[in-house]
C-alpha positions in Angstrom: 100.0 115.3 77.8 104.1 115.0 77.9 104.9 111.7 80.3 108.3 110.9 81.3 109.1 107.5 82.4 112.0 106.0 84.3 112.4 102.7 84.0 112.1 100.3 81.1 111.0 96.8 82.9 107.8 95.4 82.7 105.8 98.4 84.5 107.6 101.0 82.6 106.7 99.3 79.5 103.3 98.6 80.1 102.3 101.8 81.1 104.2 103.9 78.0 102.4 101.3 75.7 99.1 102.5 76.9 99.7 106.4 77.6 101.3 105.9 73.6 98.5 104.3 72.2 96.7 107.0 73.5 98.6 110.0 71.5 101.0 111.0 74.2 104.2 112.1 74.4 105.8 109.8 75.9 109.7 110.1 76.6 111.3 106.6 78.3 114.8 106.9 80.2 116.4 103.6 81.2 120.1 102.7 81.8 120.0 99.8 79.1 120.1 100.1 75.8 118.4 96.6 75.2 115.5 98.1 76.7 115.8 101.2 75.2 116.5 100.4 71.6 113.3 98.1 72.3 111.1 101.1 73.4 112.0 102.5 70.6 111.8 100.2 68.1 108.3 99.0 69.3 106.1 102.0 70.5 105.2 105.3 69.5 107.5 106.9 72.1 111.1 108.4 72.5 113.8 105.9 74.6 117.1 107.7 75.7 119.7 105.6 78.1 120.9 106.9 80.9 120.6 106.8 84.7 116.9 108.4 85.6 117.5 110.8 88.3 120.9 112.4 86.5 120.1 116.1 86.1 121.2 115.7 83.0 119.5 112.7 81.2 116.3 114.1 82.5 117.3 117.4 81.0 118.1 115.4 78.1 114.4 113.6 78.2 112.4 117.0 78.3 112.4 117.0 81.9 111.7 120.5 81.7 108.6 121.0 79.7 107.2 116.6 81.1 103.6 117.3 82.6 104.2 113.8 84.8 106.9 112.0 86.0 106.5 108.3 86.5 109.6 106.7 88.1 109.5 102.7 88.0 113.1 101.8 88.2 114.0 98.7 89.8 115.8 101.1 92.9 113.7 102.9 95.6 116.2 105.5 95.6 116.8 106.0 91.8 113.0 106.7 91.9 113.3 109.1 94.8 115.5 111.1 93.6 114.8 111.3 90.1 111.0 112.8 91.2 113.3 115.8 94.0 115.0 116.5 90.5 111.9 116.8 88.5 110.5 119.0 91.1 113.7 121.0 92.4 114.9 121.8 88.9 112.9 121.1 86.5 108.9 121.8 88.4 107.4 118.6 87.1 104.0 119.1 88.3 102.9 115.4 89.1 105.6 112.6 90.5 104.4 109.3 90.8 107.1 106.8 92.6 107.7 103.1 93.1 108.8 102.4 96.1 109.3 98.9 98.0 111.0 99.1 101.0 108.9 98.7 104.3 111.3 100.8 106.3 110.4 104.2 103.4 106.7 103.4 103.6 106.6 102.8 107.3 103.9 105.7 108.9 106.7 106.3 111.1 108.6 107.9 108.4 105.6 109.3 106.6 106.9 112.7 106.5 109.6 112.2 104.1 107.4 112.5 101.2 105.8 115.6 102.2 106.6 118.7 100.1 108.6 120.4 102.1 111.2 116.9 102.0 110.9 115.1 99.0 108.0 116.0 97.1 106.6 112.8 95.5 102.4 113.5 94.9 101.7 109.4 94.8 103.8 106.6 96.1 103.0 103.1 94.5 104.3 100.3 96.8 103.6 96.9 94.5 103.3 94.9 96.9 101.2 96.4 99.2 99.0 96.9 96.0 99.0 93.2 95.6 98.3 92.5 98.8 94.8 94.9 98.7 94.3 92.8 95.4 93.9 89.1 96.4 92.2 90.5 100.0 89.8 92.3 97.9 89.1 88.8 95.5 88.9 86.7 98.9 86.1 89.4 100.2 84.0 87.5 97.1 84.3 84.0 97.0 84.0 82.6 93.5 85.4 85.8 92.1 88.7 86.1 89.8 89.1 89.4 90.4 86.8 92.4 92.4 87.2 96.3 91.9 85.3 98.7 94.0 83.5 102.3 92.7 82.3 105.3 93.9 83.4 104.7 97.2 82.1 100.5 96.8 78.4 101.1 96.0 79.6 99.4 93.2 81.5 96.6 92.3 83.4 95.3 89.3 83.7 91.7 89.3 85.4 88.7 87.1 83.7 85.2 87.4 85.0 82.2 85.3 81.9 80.9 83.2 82.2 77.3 84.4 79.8 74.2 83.2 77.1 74.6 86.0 77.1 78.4 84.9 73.3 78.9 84.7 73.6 81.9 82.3 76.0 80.6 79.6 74.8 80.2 76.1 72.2 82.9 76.9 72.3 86.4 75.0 72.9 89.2 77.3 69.6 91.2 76.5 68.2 88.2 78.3 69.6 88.9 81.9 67.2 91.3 82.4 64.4 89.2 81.2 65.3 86.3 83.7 66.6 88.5 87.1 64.1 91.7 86.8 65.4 92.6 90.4 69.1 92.2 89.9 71.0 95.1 89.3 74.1 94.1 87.0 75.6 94.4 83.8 78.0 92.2 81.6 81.3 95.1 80.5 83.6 92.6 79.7 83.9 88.6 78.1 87.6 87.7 77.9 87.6 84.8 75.8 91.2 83.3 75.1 93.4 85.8 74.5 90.8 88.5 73.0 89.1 90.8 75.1 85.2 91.5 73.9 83.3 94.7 75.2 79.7 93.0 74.3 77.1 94.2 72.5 73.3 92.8 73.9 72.6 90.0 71.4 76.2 88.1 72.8 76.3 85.3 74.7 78.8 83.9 77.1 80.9 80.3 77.0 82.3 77.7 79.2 85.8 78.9 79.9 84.9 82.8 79.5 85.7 85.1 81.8 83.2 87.4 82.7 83.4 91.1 84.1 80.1 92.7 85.3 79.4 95.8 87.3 77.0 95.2 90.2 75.4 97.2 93.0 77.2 96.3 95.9 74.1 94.6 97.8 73.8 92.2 95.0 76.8 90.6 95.1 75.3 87.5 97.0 72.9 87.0 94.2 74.6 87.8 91.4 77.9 85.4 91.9 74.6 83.0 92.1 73.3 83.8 88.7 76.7 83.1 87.6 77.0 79.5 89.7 79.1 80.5 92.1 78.1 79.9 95.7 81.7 79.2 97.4 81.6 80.3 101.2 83.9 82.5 102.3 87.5 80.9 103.6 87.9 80.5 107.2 91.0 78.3 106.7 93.7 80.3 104.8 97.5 79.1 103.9 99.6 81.5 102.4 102.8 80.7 101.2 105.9 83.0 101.2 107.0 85.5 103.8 108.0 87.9 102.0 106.5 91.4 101.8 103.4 90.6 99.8 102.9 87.5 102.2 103.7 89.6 105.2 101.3 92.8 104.0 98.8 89.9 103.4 98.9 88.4 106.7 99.2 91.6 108.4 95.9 92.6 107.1 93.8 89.5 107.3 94.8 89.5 111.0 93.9 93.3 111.7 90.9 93.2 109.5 89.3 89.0 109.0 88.7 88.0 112.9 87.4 85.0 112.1 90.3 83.5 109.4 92.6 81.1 110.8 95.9 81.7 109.1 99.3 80.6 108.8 102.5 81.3 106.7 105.1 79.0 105.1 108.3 80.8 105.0 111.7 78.6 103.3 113.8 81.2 105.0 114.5 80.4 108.3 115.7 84.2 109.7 112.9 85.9 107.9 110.3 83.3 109.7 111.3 83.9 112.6 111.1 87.9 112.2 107.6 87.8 110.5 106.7 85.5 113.6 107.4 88.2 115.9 105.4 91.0 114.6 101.8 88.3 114.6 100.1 87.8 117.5 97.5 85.3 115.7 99.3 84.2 112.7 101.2 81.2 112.6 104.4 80.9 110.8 105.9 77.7 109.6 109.4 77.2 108.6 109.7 74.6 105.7 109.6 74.7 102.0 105.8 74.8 100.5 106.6 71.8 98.2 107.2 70.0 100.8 104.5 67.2 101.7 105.9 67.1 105.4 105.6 70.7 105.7 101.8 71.0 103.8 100.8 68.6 105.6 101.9 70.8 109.0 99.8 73.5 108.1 96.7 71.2 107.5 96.4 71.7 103.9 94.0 68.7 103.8 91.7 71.5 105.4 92.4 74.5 104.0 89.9 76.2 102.2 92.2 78.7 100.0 96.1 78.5 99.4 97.3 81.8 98.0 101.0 81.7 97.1 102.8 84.6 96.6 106.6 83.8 96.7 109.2 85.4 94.5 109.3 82.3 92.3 106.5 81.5 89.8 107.2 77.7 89.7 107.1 77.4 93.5 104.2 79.2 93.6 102.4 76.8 90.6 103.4 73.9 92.8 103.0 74.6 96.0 99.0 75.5 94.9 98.7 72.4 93.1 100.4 69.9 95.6 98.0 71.9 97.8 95.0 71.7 95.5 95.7 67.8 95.4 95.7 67.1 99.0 92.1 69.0 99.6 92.7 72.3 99.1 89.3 74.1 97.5 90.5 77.0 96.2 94.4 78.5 95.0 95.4 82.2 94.6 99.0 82.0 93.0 101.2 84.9 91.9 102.7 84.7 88.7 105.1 87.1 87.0 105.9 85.4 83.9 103.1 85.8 80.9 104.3 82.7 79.5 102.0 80.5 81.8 98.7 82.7 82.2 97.7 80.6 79.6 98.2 76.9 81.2 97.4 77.8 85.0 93.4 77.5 84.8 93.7 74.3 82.7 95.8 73.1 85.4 93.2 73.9 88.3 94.4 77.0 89.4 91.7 79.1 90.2 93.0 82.7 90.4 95.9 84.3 89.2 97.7 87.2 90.6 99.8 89.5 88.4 102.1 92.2 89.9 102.5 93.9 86.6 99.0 94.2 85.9 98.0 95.5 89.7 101.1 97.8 89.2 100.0 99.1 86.5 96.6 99.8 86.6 97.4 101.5 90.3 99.3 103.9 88.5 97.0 104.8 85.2 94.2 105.7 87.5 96.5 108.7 88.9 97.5 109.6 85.3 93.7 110.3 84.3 92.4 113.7 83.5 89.5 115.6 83.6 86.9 114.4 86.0 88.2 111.1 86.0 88.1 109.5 89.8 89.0 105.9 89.3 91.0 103.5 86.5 91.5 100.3 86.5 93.5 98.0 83.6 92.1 94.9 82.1 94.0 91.8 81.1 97.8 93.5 80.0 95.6 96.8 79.0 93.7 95.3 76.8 90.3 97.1 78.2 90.2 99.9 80.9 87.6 100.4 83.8 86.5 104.2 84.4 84.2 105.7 87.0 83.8 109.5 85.7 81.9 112.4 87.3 79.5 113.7 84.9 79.8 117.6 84.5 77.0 119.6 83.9 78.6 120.7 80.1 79.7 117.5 79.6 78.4 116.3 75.9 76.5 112.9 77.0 74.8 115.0 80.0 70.8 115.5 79.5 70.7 113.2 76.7 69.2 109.5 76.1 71.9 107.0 75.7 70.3 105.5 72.9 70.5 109.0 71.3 74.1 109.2 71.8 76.8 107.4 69.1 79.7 106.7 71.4 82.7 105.0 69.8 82.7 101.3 69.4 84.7 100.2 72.4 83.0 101.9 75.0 80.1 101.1 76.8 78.4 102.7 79.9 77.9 100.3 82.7 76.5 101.5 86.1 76.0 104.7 87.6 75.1 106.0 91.2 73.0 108.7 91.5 72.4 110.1 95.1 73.3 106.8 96.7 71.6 104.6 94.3 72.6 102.2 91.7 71.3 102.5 88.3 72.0 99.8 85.8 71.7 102.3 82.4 69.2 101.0 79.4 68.6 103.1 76.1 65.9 105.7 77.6 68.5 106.4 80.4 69.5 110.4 80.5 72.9 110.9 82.9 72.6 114.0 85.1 75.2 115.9 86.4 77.1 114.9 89.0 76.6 111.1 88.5 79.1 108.9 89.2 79.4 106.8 85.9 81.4 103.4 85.7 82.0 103.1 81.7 85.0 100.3 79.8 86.9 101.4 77.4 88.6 98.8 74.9 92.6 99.6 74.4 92.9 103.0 72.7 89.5 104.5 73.8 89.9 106.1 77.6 90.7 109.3 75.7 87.0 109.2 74.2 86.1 108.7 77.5 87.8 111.3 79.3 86.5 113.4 76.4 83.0 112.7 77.2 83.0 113.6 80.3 85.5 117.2 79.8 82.8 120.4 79.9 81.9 121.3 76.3 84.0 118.9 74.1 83.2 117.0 71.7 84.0 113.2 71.9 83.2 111.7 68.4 
């Protein structure tokens, strides 16, 4: 497949570092030649510089023979036009855009992206994808991070492995052995920096963080088998007004009857307009590392602080000011890699990455075949795939102990006319199952492989 991407920040390098690693062509266009000269000098992918929606750099790019467009420059309107260009004169059959700016993605104004207008297939607004993200990770109390599949009959979540964590030093072959009625499986230890897809006979650590797929009923007792029993927060502080923070807010008031919530905003004008649009909500003017103004929003009983300003040191103090006055659990948005590392050892219990959300937002529009869901794994180190198996697909009618699938790839769960199975050796898929499977970094092409009619995958 023949990408082009606009834009060479974090995203847009991010996501031509995994469509490269991948064996496509993929063409980058960005207006610096820092970042340019970088994408060329580190991937497996062609860099021009340039302005993205020029007719003429794109022409330049191979515009006119791209499959996909992606268009992740740091301007709204750069992004917009370059995907009417792609389409009006070049007919780039996909256009994925970022796009920020509440007034473009208001309902109102929905119309605008239609394809009689400006014909854009998928809009990705980060910070409405954020937003879905930490909502999704409060719905689970305990959990790091929660994914849902074929349409949430399954769910993909990430525990941290703490001391009380029953199952720890116990090989994985065991967790069937010791809950018979549970229906889960490990996919994914991150340990450090490296990112394990198990085999049976490995065991988990203190400090691991664990991904498992589990059928959505089991969530209760699974988070159990993995000590965590956290009740779900009633008392919420978030910090920052922006658009994540508003987005946030906006949903847990629609959506979470029973959450008592407010908002610390520094900027005075911009609390006051978020103020206007809550009914519920309130919204405190003040600066989040400010004692005085924690302890105005009663952070001494606040259950979860989730800070999601445009500053990565405000938001690491604000939780831990919070976290030290009472505060059970902190959600806090960093976009700086540099401290992923330190947070947890500090006591911060979740981290939030745009990048990563971003990212793996957009992947799951750029798979093929019969691919209906993808999500990205710690900086794409590991991919999560839900796949509809077709009746010609290679792995179809077969045991799975009879099938040699490339090391990096395991299948995990699979729904089958509404119910969960949790695969083992003697396990034949069928067509039209809905198959969750991980893939390591440089493997979702075996995947999509295995599940294209009448290809081989090894």
């Amino acid at each position: 497949m023949k990408v082009l991407i606009c834009g060479a920040g974090q995203v847009g390098f991010s996501i031509a570092r995994q469509l490269a690693s991948e064996d496509n062509d993929v063409t980058v266009i960005d207006e610096s030649p820092e970042k340019a000269h970088k994408i060329g000098d580190t991937l497996d992918a062609k860099a021009f510089v340039g302005f993205a929606s020029h007719p003429d750099v794109l022409d330049q790019a191979g515009a006119a023979d791209s499959d996909m467009i992606i268009a992740v420059t740091f301007a709204d309107e750069v992004n917009m036009v370059a995907c009417q260009v792609a389409h009006s004169v070049f007919n780039v059959p996909t256009k994925i855009a970022r796009v920020r700016s509440g007034s473009y993605l208001n309902p109102k104004w929905r119309d605008i992206f239609s394809r009689n207008h400006m014909p854009i297939d998928v809009i990705i607004s980060p910070e409405i994808e954020v937003a879905r993200a930490v909502v999704r990770r409060l719905e689970v109390p305990g959990a790091i991070d929660m994914m849902p599949f074929a349409d949430g009959r399954i769910r993909v979540i990430g525990v941290r492995c703490n001391d009380d964590c029953p199952v720890v030093n116990t090989p994985l072959r065991q967790l069937t052995e010791l809950f018979p009625d549970l229906t889960i499986m490990v996919l994914a230890i991150l340990r450090g920096d490296r990112m394990l897809v198990p085999h049976a006979n490995d065991q988990m650590f203190v400090g691991d963080e664990v991904y498992f797929a589990v059928d959505a009923d089991h969530i209760t007792r699974a988070m159990a088998a993995f000590g965590h029993e956290e009740r779900k927060a009633r008392r919420v502080i978030v910090v920052g007004g922006g658009n994540i923070g508003f987005y946030l807010a906006r949903e847990m008031e629609e959506n979470y009857a029973g959450v008592s919530l407010k908002v610390i905003e520094n900027d005075r004008d911009r609390a006051l307009k978020i103020a206007d649009r809550f009914s519920k909500t309130v919204v405190i003017h003040g600066d989040a590392v400010d004692n005085e103004i924690l302890n105005e929003a009663n952070v001494q009983a606040a259950e979860t602080i989730i800070s999601v300003t445009n500053d990565d040191e405000i938001n690491i103090l604000s939780s831990l000011l919070a976290k030290r006055s009472g505060t059970a659990r902190a959600f806090t948005l960093i976009k700086n890699l540099t401290y992923t590392p330190l947070v947890s050892s500090l006591g911060i219990d979740v981290v939030v990455n745009p990048r990563d959300i971003t990212v793996s937002t957009i992947l799951q529009h750029v798979r093929c075949g019969r691919i209906r869901a993808a999500r990205s794994l710690h900086h794409g180190d590991a991919e999560l795939i839900e796949a509809e198996a077709l009746e010609t697909a290679p792995l179809v009618g077969k045991p799975l102990r009879e099938i040699k699938f490339p090391a990096g790839i395991l299948i995990g769960a699979m729904v089958r006319n509404d119910n969960v199975i949790i695969p083992r050796g003697d396990t034949v898929i069928r067509a039209k199952d809905r198959v969750i499977a991980i893939a390591a970094s440089g493997k979702t092409k075996s995947v999509e492989r295995m599940f294209s009619a009448g290809l081989e995958f090894f």
